[in-house]
N, C-alpha and C positions, 0 to 999 in steps of 0.2 A: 353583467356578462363577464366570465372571466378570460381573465388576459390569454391570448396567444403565447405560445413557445414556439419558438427555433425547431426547425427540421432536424430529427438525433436521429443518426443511424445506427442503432444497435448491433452490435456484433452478435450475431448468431453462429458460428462458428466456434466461439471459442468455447463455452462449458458444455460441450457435450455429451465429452466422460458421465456427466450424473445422471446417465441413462443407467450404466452399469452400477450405480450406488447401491441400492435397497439390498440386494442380495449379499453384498459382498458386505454390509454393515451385519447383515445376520449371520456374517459368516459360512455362506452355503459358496465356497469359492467354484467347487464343483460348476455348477449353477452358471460359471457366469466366461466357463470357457469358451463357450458360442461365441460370445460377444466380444472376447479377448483375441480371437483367432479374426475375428473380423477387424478387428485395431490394426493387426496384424497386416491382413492386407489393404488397408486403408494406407499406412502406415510408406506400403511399396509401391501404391500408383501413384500416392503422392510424390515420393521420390523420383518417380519415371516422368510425374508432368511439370515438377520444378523449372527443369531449363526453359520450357516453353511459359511458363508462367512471368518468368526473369524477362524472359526474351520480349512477351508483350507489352510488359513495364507501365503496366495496371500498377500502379503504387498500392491500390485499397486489396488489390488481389496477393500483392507480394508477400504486405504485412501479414494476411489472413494466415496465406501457405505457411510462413514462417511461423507465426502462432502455433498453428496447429503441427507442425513439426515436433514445435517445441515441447507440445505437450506428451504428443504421441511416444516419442522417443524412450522416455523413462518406463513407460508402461510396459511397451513392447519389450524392452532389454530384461525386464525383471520378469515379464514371462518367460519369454526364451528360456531364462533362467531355473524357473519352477519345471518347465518343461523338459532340461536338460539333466536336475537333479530328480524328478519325474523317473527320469530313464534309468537312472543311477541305480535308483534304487528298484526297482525290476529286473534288472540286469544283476545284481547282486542277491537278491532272493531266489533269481534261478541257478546261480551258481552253487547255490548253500544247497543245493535239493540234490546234486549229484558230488557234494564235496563230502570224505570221510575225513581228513587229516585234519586231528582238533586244532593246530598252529596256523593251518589255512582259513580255515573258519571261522576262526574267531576274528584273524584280518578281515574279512568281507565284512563280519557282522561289525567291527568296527567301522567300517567305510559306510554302510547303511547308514548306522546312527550319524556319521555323519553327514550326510545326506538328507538324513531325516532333518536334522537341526534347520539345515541350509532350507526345506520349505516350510518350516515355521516361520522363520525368518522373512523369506519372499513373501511368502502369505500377508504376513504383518506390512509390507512394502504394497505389496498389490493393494492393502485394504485403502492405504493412508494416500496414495498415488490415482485412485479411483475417488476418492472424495470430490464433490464439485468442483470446479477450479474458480476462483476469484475472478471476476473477468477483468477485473484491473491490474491481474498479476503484470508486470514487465513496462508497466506505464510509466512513463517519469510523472511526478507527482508537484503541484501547488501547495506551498503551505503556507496561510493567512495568518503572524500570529498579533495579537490586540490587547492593549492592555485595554481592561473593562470597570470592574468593582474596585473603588481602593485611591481614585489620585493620579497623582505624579509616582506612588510607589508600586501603583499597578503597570504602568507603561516601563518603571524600572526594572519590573518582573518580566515583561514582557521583553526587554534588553538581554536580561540572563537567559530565557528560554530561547531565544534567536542564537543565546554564543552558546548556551550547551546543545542546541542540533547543528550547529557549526563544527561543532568540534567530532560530534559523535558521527555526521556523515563524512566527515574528514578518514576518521577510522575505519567505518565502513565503503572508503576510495569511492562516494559520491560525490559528484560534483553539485555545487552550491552557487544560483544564479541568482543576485537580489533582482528581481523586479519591479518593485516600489516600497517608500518607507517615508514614514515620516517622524525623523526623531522628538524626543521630547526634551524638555531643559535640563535633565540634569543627566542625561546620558543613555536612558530607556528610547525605548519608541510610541507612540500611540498606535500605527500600527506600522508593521512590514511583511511585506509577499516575498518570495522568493521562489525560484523554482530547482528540482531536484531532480537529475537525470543519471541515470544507471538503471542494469534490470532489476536489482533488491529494490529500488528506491519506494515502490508502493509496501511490497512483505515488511520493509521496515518500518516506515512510517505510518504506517493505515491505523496500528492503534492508540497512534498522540491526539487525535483527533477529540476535542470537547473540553471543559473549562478546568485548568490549573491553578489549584488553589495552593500561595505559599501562607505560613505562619513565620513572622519576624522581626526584629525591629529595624525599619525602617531607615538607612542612611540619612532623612530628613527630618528623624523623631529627635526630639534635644532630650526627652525625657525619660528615653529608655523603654518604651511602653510596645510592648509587642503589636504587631496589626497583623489581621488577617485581608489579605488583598486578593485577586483574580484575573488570571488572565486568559483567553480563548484560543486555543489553534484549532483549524478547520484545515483539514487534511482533502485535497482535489486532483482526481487523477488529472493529469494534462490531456487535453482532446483535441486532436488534429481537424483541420475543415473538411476534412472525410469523415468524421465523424459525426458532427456536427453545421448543420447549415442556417447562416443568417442571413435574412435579406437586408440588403444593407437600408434599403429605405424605412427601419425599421430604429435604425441609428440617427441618436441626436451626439453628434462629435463636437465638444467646445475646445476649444485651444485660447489658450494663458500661457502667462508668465509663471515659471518658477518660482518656489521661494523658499528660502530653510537653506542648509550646505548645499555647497555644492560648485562645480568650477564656475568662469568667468561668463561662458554660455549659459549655464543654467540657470542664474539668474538673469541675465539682461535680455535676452531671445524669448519671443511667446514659441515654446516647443513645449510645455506639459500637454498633455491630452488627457480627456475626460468621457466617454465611451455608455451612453445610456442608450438601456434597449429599451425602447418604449414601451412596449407590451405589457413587460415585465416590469419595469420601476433598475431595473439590476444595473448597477455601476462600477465601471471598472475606470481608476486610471494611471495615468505613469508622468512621472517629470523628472527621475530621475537621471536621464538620457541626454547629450549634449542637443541631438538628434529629433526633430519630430518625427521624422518617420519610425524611430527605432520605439520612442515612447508609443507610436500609435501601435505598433506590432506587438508591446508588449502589454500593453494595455486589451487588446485583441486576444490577447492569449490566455489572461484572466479574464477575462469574460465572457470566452467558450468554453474554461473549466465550469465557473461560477451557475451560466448557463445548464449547463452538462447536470451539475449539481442538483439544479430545480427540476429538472423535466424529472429524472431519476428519483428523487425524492417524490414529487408530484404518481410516478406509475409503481413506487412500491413503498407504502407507507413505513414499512419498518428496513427500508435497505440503509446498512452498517456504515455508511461512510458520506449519507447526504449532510449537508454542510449543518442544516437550521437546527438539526439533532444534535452535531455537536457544538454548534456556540452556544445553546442554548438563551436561558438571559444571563447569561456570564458573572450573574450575582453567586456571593460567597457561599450560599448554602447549596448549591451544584458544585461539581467536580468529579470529574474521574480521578483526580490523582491528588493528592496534597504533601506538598513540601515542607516539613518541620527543621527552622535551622537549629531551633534547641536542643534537640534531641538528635540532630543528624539524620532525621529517619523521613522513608520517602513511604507511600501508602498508595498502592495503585487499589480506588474501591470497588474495582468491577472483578476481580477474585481474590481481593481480602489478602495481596500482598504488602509483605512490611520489609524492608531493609533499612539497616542501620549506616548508611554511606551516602547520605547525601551529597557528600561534598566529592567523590568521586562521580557520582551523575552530573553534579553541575557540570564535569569535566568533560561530559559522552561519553561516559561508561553505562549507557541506558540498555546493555544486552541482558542481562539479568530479566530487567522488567519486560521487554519486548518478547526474550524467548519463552516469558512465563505465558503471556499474553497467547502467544502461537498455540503453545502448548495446551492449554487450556479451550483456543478453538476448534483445534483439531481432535481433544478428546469430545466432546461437545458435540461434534458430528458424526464419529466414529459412534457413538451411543445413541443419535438420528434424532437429537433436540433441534 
């Protein structure tokens, strides 16, 4: 029989824009003013039922409104927009029809053209803004990462990948929350969670997601001999208990003793927790915490991503961001990306990027590879792969 899953409440609210897709990818913009003009007042009863929305303090309702504000907004501003340069330009082809004075005319027809520019432009806006939306845009994000193929040199990979997204959601003003870790001997980890909250924090991270391969010699090689090692990050939007429901008698919770760093509590107090959903096999746990309650919460917290993960994976076999997609078996011949320290050169293989700056990625200078990444999805849709 297979296992039960946890109650997920899928957000239906959120990608609704890709009603309007199909036409606007064929470019028939014409076609899809109907539907625009209804954004439109979608857009203003929303705005009228806000305060009463706030006032009921429906939390699952707040977040929706706001969602869909969020989305609404940019659509609507950029039509207005075509709509306004729309006028421009009607209003300037009648004037050409009773104008003689060549100095005047040529002014309008200048104003036209530009005008004209200005809805090529929206157009282009309207297309890329009408795309599905991601439903995990705006989620603070989980990310698992694990040293796997390799050793003690894999979990030291897995140390570097932890301080180069340190550093790089530092740049990008995310905040960075460890939620468990378990270091290794010589300064890596085996593995570490963390969580990450800001509204980029999913656009930026969603395509680290699957196994890291470096090429290098090893700190603990005496012989100079290059190794190829492996490590996994698994990218998990964060999921509120409005999102997702457990029963809790569904929960085998074990509480222990810490062990590895950590303060004077963390070792000598049984506060680590250990969080298995039976159903499922899935385990989540924390000892990091002076706190058992704090470990159990955070523990709690990866386990409703993790959760969240399976069910999603489980109802869409090819959605981009289930966990078991990207750890894969974490063995060296997988990888999305691989790290060259000989050559400096980093190789993301899912569109055949190469740059020669590894050692400023190791820094979080990861915008290059990320915006290539974006770019590449959104052309991908815009052509209706």
């Amino acid at each position: 029989m297979e296992p039960s899953l946890p109650t997920v409440v899928v957000d239906q609210n959120s990608p609704r824009l890709e009603n309007e897709l199909v036409a606007v990818v064929a470019g028939n913009l014409a076609a899809m003013f109907e539907h625009l003009d209804e954004l439109v007042s979608e857009l203003d009863r929303l705005e009228t039922t806000l305060p009463s929305i706030y006032a009921e303090g429906d939390q699952r309702a707040i977040r929706d409104a706001g969602r869909r504000e969020k989305e609404l907004r940019p659509v609507v501003n950029a039509f207005l927009a075509y709509r306004t340069a729309e006028r421009d330009v009607a209003s300037g082809r009648e004037l050409l029809k009773g104008e003689t004075d060549a100095e005047m005319r040529s002014f309008i027809e200048s104003e036209i053209d530009d005008q004209l520019a200005v809805l090529v432009e929206v157009e282009q806006q309207l297309k890329e803004l009408l795309l599905p939306r991601d439903p995990n845009e705006g989620q603070n994000v989980i990310v698992e990462i694990q040293g796997t193929e390799g050793g003690e040199e894999a979990n030291l990979w897995a140390g570097d990948l932890f301080r180069m997204y340190q550093r790089f959601l530092e740049k990008q003003s995310l905040k960075l929350e460890i939620l468990s870790g378990q270091p290794s001997e010589h300064g890596g980890y085996r593995e570490v969670t963390f969580l990450v909250k800001g509204d980029a924090a999913w656009s930026r991270l969603k395509y680290e997601g699957g196994p890291h391969r470096v090429q290098r010699v090893p700190s603990t090689e005496s012989q100079g001999r290059v190794h190829t090692s492996a490590a996994t990050v698994a990218i998990l939007p964060e999921r509120d208990e409005v999102d997702i429901t457990i029963n809790p008698s569904d929960l085998q919770i074990d509480i222990y003793r810490a062990s590895g760093p950590g303060g004077q509590s963390v070792n000598t107090t049984d506060s680590a927790v250990r969080i298995t959903h039976r159903p499922t096999g899935v385990v989540a746990q924390c000892q990091d915490e002076r706190s058992q309650l704090q470990n159990r919460e955070r523990a709690m917290t990866i386990l409703r991503a993790r959760l969240y993960a399976v069910e999603q994976e489980k109802k869409d076999a090819e959605f981009s961001a289930n966990r078991r997609s990207q750890v894969g078996g974490g063995g060296r011949s997988e990888k999305i990306r691989t790290y060259n320290f000989k050559d400096n050169r980093v190789t993301d293989h899912r569109i055949g990027l190469t740059i020669y700056s590894l050692d400023r990625v190791l820094q979080g200078e990861l915008d290059e590879v990320v915006d290539a990444l974006a770019a590449d999805e959104r052309q991908r849709q815009l052509s209706g792969e």
